[in-house]
Biopython code that builds the backbone (N, CA, C, O; Angstrom):
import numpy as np
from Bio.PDB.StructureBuilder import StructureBuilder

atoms = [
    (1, "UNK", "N", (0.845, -1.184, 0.000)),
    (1, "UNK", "CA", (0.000, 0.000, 0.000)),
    (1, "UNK", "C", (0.881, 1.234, 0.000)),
    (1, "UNK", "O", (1.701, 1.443, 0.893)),
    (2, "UNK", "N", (0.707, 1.953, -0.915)),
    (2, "UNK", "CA", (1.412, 3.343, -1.262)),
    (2, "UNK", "C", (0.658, 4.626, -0.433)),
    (2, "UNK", "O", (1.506, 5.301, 0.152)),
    (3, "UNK", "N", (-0.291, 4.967, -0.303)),
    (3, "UNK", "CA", (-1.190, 5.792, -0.126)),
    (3, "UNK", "C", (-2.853, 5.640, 0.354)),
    (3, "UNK", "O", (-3.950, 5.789, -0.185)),
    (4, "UNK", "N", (-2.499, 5.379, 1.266)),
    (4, "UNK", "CA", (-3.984, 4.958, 2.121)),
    (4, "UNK", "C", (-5.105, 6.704, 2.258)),
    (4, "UNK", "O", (-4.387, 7.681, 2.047)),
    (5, "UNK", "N", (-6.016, 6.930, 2.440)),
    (5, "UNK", "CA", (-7.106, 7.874, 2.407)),
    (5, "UNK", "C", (-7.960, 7.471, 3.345)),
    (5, "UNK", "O", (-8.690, 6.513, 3.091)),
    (6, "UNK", "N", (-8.016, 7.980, 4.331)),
    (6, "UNK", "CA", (-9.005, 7.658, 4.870)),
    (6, "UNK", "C", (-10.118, 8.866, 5.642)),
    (6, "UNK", "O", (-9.723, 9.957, 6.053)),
    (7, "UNK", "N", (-11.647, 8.358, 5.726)),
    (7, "UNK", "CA", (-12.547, 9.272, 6.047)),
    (7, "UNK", "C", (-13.633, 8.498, 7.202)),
    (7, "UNK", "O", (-13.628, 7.267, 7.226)),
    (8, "UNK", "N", (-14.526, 9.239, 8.122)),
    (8, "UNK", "CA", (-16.114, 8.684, 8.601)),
    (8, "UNK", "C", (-16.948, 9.611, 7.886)),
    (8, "UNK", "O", (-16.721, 10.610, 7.203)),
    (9, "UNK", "N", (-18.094, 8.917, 8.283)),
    (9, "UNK", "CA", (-19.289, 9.367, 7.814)),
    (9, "UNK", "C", (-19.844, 9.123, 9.103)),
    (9, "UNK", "O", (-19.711, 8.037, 9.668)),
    (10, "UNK", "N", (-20.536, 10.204, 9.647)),
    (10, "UNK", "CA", (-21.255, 9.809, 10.885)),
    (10, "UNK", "C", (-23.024, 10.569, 10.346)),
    (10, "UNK", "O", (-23.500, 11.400, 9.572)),
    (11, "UNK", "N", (-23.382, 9.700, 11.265)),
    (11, "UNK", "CA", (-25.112, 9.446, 11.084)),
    (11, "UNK", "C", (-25.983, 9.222, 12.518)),
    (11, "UNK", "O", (-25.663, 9.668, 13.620)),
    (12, "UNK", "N", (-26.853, 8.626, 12.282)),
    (12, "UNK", "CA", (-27.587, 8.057, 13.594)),
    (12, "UNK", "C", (-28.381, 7.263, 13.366)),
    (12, "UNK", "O", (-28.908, 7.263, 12.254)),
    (13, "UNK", "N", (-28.735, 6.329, 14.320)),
    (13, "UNK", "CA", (-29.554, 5.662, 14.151)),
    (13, "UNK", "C", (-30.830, 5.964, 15.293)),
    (13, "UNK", "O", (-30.675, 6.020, 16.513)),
    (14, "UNK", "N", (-31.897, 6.109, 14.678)),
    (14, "UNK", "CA", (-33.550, 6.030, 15.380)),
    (14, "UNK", "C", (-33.522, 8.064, 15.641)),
    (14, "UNK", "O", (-34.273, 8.895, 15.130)),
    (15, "UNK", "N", (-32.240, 8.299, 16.706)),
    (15, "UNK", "CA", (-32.132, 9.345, 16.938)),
    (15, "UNK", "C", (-30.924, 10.043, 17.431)),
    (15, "UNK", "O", (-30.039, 9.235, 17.711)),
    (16, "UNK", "N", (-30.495, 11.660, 17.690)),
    (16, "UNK", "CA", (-29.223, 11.759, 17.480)),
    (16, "UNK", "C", (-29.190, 11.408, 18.948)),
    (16, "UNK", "O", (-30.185, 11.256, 19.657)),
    (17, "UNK", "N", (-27.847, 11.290, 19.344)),
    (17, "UNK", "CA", (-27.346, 10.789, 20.594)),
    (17, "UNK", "C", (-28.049, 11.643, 21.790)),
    (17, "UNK", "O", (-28.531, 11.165, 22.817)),
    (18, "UNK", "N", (-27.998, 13.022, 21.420)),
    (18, "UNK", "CA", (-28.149, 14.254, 22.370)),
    (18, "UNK", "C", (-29.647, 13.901, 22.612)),
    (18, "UNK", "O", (-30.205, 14.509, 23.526)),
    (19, "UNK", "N", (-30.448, 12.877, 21.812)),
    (19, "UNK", "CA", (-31.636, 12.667, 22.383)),
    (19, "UNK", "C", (-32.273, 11.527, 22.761)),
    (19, "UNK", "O", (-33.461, 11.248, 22.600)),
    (20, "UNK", "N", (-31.146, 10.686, 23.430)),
    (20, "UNK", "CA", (-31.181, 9.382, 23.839)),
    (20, "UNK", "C", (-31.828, 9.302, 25.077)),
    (20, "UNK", "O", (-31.592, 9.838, 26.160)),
    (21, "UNK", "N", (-32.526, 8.675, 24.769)),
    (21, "UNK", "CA", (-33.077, 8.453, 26.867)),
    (21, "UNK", "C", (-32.497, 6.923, 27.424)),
    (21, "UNK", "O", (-31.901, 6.011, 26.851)),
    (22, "UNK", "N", (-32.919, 7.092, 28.652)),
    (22, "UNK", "CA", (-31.971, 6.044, 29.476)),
    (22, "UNK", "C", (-33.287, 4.561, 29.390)),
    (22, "UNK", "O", (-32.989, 3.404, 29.686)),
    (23, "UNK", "N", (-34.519, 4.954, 28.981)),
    (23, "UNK", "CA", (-35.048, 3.617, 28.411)),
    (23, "UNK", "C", (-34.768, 3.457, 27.167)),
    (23, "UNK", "O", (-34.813, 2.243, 26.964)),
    (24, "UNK", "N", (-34.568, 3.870, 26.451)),
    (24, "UNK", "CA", (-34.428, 3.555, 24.371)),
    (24, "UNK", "C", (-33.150, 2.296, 24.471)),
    (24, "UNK", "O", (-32.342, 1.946, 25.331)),
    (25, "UNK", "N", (-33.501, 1.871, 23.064)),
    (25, "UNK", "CA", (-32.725, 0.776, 22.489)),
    (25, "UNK", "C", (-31.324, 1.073, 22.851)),
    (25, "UNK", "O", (-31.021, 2.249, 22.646)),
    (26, "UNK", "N", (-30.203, 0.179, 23.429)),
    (26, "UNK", "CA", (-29.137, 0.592, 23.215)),
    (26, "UNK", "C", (-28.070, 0.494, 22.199)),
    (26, "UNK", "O", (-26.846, 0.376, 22.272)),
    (27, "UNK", "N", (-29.194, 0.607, 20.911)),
    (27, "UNK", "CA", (-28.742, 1.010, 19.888)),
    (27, "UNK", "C", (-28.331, 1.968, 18.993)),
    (27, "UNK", "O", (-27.523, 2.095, 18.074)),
    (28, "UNK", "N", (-29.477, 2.830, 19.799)),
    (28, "UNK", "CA", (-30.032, 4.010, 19.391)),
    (28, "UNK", "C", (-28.989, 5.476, 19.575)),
    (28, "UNK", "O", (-28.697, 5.634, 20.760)),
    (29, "UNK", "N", (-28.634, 6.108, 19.027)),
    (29, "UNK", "CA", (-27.744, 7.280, 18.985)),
    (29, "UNK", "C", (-26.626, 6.966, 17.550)),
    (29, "UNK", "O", (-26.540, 6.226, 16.570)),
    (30, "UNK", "N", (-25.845, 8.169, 18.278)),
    (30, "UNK", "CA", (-24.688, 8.057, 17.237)),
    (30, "UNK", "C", (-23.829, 7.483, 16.431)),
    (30, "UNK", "O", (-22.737, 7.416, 16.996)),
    (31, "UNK", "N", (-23.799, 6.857, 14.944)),
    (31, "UNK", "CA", (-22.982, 6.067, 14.126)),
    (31, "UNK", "C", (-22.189, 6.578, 13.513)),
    (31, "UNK", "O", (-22.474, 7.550, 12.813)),
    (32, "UNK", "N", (-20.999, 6.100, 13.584)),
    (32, "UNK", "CA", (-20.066, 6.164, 12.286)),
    (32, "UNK", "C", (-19.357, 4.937, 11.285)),
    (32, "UNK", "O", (-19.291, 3.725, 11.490)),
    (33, "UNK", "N", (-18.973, 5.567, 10.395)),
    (33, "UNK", "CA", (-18.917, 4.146, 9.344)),
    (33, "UNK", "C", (-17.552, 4.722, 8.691)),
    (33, "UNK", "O", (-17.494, 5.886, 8.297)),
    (34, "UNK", "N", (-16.457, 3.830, 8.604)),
    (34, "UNK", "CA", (-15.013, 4.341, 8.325)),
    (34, "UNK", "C", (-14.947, 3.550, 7.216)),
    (34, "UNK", "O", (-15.170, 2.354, 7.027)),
    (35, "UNK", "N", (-14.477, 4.760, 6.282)),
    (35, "UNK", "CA", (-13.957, 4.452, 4.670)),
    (35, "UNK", "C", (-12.815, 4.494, 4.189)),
    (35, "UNK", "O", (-12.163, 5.535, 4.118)),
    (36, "UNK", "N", (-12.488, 3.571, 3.864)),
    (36, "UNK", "CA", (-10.789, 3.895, 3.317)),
    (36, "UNK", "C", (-9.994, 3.559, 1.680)),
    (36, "UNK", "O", (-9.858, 2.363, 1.420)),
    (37, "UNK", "N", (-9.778, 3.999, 1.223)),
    (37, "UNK", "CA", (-9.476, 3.883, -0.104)),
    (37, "UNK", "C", (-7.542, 3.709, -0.348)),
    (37, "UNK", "O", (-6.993, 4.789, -0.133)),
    (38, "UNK", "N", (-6.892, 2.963, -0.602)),
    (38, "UNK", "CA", (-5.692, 2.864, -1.402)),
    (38, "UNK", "C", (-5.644, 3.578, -2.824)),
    (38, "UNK", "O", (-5.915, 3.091, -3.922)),
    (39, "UNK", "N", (-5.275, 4.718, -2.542)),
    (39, "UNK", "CA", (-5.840, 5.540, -3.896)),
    (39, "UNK", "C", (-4.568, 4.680, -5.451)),
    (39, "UNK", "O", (-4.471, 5.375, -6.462)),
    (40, "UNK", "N", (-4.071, 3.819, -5.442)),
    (40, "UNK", "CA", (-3.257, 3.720, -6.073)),
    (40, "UNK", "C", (-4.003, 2.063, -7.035)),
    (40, "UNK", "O", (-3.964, 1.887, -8.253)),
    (41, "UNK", "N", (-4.439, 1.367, -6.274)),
    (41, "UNK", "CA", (-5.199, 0.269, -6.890)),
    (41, "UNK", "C", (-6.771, 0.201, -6.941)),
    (41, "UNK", "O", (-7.372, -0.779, -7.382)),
    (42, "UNK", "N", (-7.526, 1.597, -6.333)),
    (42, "UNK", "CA", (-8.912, 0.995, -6.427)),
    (42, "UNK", "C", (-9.255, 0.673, -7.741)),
    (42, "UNK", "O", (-8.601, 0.748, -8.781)),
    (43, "UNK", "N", (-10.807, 0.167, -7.431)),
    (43, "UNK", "CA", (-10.871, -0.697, -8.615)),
    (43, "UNK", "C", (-12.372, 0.228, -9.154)),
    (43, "UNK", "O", (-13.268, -0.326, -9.791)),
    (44, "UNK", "N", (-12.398, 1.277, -8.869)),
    (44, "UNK", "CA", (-13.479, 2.474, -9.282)),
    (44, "UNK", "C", (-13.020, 3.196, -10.937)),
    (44, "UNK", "O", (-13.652, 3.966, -11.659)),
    (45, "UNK", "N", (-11.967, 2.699, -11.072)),
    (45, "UNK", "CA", (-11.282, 3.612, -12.467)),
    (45, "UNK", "C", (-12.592, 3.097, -13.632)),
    (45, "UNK", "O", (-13.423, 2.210, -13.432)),
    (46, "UNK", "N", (-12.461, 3.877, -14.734)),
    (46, "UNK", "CA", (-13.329, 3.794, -15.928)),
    (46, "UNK", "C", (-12.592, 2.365, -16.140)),
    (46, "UNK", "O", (-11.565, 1.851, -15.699)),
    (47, "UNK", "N", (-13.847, 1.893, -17.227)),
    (47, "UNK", "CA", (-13.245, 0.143, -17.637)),
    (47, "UNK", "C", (-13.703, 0.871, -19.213)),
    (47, "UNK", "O", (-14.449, 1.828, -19.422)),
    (48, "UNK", "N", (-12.842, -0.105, -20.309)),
    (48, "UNK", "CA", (-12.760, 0.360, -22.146)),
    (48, "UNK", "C", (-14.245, 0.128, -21.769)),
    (48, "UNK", "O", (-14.907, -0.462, -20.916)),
    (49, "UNK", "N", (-14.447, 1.068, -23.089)),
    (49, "UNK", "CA", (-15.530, 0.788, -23.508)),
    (49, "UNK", "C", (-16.629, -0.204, -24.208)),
    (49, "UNK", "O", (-16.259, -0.830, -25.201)),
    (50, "UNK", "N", (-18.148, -0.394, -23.660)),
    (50, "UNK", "CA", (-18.809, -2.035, -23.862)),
    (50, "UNK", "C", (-18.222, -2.850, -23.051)),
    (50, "UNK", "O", (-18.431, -4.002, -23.432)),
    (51, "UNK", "N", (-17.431, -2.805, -21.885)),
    (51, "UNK", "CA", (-17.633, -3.780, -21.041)),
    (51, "UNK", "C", (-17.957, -2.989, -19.563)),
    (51, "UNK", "O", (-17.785, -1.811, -19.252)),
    (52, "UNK", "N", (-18.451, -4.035, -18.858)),
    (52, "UNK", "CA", (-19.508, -3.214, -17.276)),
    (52, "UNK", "C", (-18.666, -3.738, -16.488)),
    (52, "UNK", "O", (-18.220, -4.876, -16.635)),
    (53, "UNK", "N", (-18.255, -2.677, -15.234)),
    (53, "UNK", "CA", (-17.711, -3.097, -14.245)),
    (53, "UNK", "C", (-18.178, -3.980, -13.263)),
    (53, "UNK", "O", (-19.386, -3.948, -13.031)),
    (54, "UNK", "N", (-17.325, -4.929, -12.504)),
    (54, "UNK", "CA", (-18.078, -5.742, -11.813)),
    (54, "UNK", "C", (-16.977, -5.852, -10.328)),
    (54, "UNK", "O", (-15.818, -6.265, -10.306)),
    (55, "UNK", "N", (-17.676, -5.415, -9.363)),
    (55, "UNK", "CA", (-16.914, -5.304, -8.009)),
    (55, "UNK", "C", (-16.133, -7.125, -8.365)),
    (55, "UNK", "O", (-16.365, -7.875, -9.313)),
    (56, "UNK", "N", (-15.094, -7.342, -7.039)),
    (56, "UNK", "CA", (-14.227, -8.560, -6.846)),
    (56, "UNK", "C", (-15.631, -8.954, -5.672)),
    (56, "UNK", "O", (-16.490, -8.239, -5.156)),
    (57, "UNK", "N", (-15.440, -9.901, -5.621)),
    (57, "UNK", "CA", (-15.962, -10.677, -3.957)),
    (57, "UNK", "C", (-15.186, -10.710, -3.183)),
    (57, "UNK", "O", (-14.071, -11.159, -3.448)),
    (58, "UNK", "N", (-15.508, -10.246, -1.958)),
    (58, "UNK", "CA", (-14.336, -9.923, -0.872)),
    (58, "UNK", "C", (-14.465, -10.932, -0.087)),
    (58, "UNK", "O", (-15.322, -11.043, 0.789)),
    (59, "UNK", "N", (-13.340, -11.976, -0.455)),
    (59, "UNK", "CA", (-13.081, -13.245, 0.757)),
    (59, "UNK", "C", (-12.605, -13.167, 2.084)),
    (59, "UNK", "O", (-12.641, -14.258, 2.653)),
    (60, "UNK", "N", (-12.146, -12.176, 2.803)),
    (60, "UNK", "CA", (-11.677, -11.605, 4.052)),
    (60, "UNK", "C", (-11.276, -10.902, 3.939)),
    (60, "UNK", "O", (-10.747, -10.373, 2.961)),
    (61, "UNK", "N", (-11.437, -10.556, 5.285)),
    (61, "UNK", "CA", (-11.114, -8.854, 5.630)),
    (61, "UNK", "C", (-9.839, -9.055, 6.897)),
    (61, "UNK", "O", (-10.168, -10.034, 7.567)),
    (62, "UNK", "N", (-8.702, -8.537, 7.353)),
    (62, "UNK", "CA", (-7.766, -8.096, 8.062)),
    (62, "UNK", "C", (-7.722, -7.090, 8.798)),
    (62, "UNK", "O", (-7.775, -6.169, 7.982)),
    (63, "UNK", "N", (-7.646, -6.539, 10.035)),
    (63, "UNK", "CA", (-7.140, -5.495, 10.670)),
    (63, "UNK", "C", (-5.751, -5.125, 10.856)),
    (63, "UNK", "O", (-5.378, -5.334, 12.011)),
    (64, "UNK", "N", (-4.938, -4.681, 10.150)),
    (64, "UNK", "CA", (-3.754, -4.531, 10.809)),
    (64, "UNK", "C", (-3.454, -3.049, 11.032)),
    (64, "UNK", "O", (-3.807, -2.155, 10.263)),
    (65, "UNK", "N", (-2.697, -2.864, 12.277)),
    (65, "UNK", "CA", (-2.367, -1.474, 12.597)),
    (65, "UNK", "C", (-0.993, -1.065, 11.810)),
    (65, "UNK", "O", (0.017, -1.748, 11.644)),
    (66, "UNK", "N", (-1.258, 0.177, 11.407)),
    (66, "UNK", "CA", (0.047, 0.622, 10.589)),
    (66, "UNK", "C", (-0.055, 2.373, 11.355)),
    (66, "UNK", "O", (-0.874, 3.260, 11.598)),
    (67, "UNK", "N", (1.599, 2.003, 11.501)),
    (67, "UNK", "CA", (2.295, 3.311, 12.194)),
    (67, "UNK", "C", (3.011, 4.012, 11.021)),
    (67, "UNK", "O", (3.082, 3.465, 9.920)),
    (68, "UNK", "N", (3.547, 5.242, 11.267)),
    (68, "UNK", "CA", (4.529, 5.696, 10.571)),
    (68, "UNK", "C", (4.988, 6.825, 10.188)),
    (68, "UNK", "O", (4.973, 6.354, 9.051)),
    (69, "UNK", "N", (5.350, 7.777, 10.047)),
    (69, "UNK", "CA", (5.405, 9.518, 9.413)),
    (69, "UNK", "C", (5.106, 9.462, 8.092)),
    (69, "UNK", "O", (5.883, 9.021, 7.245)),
    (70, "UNK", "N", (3.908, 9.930, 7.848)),
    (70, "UNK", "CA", (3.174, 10.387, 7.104)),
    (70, "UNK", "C", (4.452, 11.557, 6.380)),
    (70, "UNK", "O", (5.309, 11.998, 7.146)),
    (71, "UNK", "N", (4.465, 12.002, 4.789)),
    (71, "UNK", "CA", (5.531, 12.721, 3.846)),
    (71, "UNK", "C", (3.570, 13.927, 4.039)),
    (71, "UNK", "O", (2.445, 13.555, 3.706)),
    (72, "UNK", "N", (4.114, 15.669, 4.851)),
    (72, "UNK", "CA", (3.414, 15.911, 4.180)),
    (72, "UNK", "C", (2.315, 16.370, 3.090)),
    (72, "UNK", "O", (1.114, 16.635, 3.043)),
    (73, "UNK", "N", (3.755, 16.288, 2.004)),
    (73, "UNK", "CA", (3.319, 16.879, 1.095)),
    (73, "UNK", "C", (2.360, 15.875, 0.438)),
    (73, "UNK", "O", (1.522, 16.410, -0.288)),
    (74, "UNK", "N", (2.285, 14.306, 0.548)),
    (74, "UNK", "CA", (1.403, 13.389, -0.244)),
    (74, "UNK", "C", (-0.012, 12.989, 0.309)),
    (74, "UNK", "O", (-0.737, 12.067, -0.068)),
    (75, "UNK", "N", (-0.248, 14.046, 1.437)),
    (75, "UNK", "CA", (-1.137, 14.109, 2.266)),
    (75, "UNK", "C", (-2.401, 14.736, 0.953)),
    (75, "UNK", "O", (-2.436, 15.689, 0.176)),
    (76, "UNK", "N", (-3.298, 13.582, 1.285)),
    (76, "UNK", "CA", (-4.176, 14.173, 0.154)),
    (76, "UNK", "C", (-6.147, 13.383, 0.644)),
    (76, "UNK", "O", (-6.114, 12.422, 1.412)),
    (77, "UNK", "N", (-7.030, 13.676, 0.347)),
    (77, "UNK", "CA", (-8.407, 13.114, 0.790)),
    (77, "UNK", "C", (-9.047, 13.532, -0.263)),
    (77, "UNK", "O", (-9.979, 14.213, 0.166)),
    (78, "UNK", "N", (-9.080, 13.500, -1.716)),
    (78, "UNK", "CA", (-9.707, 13.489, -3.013)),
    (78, "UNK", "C", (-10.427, 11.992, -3.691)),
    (78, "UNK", "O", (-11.225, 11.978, -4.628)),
    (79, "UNK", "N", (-10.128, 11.290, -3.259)),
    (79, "UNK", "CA", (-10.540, 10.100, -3.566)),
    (79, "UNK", "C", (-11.723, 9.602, -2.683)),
    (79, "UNK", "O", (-12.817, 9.182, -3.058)),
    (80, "UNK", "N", (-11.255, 9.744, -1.458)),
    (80, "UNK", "CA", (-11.856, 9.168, -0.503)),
    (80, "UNK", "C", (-13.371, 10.272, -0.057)),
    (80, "UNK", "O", (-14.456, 9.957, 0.431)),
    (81, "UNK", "N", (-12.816, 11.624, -0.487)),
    (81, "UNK", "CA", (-14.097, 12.482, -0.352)),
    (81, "UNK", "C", (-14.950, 12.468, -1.455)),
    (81, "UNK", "O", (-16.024, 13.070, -1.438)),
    (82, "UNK", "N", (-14.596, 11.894, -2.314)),
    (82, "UNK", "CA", (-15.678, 11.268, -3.547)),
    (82, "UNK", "C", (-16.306, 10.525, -3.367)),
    (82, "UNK", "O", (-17.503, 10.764, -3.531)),
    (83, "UNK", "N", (-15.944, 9.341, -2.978)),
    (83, "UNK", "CA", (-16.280, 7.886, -2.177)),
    (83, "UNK", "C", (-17.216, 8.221, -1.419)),
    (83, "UNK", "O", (-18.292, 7.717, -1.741)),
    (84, "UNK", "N", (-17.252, 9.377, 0.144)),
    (84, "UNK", "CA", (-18.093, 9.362, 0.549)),
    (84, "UNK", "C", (-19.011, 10.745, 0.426)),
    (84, "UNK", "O", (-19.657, 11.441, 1.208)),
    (85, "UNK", "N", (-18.735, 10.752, -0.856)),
    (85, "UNK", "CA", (-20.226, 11.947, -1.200)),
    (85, "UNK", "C", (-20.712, 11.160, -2.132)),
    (85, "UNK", "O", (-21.869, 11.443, -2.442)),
    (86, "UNK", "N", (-20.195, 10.183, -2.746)),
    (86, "UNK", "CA", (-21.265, 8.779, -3.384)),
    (86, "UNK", "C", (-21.933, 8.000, -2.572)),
    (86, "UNK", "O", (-22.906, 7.314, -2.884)),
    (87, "UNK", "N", (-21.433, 8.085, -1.519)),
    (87, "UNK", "CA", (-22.455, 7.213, -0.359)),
    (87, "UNK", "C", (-23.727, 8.462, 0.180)),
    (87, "UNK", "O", (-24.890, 8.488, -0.223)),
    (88, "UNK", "N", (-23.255, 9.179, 0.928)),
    (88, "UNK", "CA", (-24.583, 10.614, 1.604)),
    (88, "UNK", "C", (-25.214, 10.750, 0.411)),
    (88, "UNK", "O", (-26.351, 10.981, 0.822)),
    (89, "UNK", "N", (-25.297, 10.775, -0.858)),
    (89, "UNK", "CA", (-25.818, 11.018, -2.211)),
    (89, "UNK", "C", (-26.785, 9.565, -2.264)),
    (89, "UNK", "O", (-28.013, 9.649, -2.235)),
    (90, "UNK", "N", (-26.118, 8.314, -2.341)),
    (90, "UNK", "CA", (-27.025, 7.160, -2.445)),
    (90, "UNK", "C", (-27.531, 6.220, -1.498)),
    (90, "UNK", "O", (-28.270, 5.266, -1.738)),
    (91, "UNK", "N", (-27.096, 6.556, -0.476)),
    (91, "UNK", "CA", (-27.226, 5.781, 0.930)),
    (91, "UNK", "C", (-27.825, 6.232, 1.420)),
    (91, "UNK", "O", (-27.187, 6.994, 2.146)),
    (92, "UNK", "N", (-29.612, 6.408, 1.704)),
    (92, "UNK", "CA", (-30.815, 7.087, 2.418)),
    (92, "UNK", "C", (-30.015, 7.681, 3.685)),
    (92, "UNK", "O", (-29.636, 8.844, 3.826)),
    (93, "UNK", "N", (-29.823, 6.421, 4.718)),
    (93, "UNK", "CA", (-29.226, 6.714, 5.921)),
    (93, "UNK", "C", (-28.210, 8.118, 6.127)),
    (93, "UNK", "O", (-28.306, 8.924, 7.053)),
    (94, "UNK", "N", (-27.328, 8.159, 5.118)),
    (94, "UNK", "CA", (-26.230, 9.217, 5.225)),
    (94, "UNK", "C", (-26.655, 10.213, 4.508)),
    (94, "UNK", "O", (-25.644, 10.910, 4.414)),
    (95, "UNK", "N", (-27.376, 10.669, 4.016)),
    (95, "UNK", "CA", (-28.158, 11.974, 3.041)),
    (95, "UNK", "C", (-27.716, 13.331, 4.182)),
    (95, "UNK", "O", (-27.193, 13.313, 5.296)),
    (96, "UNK", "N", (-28.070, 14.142, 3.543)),
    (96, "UNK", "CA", (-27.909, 15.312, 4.537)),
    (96, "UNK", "C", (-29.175, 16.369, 3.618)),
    (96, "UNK", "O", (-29.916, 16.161, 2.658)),
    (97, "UNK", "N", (-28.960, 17.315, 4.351)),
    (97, "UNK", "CA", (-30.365, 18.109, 3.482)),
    (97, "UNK", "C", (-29.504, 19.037, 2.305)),
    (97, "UNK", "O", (-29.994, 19.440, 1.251)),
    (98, "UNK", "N", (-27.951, 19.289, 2.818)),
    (98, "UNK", "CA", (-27.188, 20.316, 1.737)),
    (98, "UNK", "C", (-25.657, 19.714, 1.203)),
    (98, "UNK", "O", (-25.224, 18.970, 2.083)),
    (99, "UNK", "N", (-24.947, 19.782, 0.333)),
    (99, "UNK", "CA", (-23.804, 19.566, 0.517)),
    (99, "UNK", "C", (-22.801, 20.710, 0.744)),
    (99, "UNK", "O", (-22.481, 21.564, -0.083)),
    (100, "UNK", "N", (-22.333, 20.574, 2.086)),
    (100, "UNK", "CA", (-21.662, 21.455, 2.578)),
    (100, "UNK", "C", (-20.029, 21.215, 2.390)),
    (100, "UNK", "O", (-19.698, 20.104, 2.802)),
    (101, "UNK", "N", (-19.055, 21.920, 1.920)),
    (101, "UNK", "CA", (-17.993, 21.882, 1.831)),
    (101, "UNK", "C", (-17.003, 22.647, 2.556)),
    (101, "UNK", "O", (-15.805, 22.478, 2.329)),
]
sb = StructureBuilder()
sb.init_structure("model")
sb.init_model(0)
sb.init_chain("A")
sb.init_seg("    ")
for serial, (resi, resn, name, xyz) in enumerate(atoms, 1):
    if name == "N":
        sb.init_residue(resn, " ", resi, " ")
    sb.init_atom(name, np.array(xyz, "f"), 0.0, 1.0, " ", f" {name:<3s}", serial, name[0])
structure = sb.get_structure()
Protein backbone atom coordinates (compact mmCIF):
# COMPACT_ATOMS: atom_id res chain seq x y z
CA UNK A 1 0.00 0.00 0.00
CA UNK A 2 1.41 3.34 -1.26
CA UNK A 3 -1.19 5.79 -0.13
CA UNK A 4 -3.98 4.96 2.12
CA UNK A 5 -7.11 7.87 2.41
CA UNK A 6 -9.00 7.66 4.87
CA UNK A 7 -12.55 9.27 6.05
CA UNK A 8 -16.11 8.68 8.60
CA UNK A 9 -19.29 9.37 7.81
CA UNK A 10 -21.25 9.81 10.88
CA UNK A 11 -25.11 9.45 11.08
CA UNK A 12 -27.59 8.06 13.59
CA UNK A 13 -29.55 5.66 14.15
CA UNK A 14 -33.55 6.03 15.38
CA UNK A 15 -32.13 9.34 16.94
CA UNK A 16 -29.22 11.76 17.48
CA UNK A 17 -27.35 10.79 20.59
CA UNK A 18 -28.15 14.25 22.37
CA UNK A 19 -31.64 12.67 22.38
CA UNK A 20 -31.18 9.38 23.84
CA UNK A 21 -33.08 8.45 26.87
CA UNK A 22 -31.97 6.04 29.48
CA UNK A 23 -35.05 3.62 28.41
CA UNK A 24 -34.43 3.55 24.37
CA UNK A 25 -32.73 0.78 22.49
CA UNK A 26 -29.14 0.59 23.21
CA UNK A 27 -28.74 1.01 19.89
CA UNK A 28 -30.03 4.01 19.39
CA UNK A 29 -27.74 7.28 18.99
CA UNK A 30 -24.69 8.06 17.24
CA UNK A 31 -22.98 6.07 14.13
CA UNK A 32 -20.07 6.16 12.29
CA UNK A 33 -18.92 4.15 9.34
CA UNK A 34 -15.01 4.34 8.33
CA UNK A 35 -13.96 4.45 4.67
CA UNK A 36 -10.79 3.89 3.32
CA UNK A 37 -9.48 3.88 -0.10
CA UNK A 38 -5.69 2.86 -1.40
CA UNK A 39 -5.84 5.54 -3.90
CA UNK A 40 -3.26 3.72 -6.07
CA UNK A 41 -5.20 0.27 -6.89
CA UNK A 42 -8.91 0.99 -6.43
CA UNK A 43 -10.87 -0.70 -8.61
CA UNK A 44 -13.48 2.47 -9.28
CA UNK A 45 -11.28 3.61 -12.47
CA UNK A 46 -13.33 3.79 -15.93
CA UNK A 47 -13.24 0.14 -17.64
CA UNK A 48 -12.76 0.36 -22.15
CA UNK A 49 -15.53 0.79 -23.51
CA UNK A 50 -18.81 -2.04 -23.86
CA UNK A 51 -17.63 -3.78 -21.04
CA UNK A 52 -19.51 -3.21 -17.28
CA UNK A 53 -17.71 -3.10 -14.25
CA UNK A 54 -18.08 -5.74 -11.81
CA UNK A 55 -16.91 -5.30 -8.01
CA UNK A 56 -14.23 -8.56 -6.85
CA UNK A 57 -15.96 -10.68 -3.96
CA UNK A 58 -14.34 -9.92 -0.87
CA UNK A 59 -13.08 -13.25 0.76
CA UNK A 60 -11.68 -11.60 4.05
CA UNK A 61 -11.11 -8.85 5.63
CA UNK A 62 -7.77 -8.10 8.06
CA UNK A 63 -7.14 -5.50 10.67
CA UNK A 64 -3.75 -4.53 10.81
CA UNK A 65 -2.37 -1.47 12.60
CA UNK A 66 0.05 0.62 10.59
CA UNK A 67 2.30 3.31 12.19
CA UNK A 68 4.53 5.70 10.57
CA UNK A 69 5.40 9.52 9.41
CA UNK A 70 3.17 10.39 7.10
CA UNK A 71 5.53 12.72 3.85
CA UNK A 72 3.41 15.91 4.18
CA UNK A 73 3.32 16.88 1.10
CA UNK A 74 1.40 13.39 -0.24
CA UNK A 75 -1.14 14.11 2.27
CA UNK A 76 -4.18 14.17 0.15
CA UNK A 77 -8.41 13.11 0.79
CA UNK A 78 -9.71 13.49 -3.01
CA UNK A 79 -10.54 10.10 -3.57
CA UNK A 80 -11.86 9.17 -0.50
CA UNK A 81 -14.10 12.48 -0.35
CA UNK A 82 -15.68 11.27 -3.55
CA UNK A 83 -16.28 7.89 -2.18
CA UNK A 84 -18.09 9.36 0.55
CA UNK A 85 -20.23 11.95 -1.20
CA UNK A 86 -21.26 8.78 -3.38
CA UNK A 87 -22.45 7.21 -0.36
CA UNK A 88 -24.58 10.61 1.60
CA UNK A 89 -25.82 11.02 -2.21
CA UNK A 90 -27.03 7.16 -2.44
CA UNK A 91 -27.23 5.78 0.93
CA UNK A 92 -30.82 7.09 2.42
CA UNK A 93 -29.23 6.71 5.92
CA UNK A 94 -26.23 9.22 5.22
CA UNK A 95 -28.16 11.97 3.04
CA UNK A 96 -27.91 15.31 4.54
CA UNK A 97 -30.37 18.11 3.48
CA UNK A 98 -27.19 20.32 1.74
CA UNK A 99 -23.80 19.57 0.52
CA UNK A 100 -21.66 21.45 2.58
CA UNK A 101 -17.99 21.88 1.83
Amino acid sequence: MKDVQCDEIWSFIQKKEKLVQTDDDPHFGDACCFVAIECHSKLDRATPEGERYSPAEVVSTEVVPICGQPDPKRICTSHVDGQTLTMRTNIRRFTRLTNGL
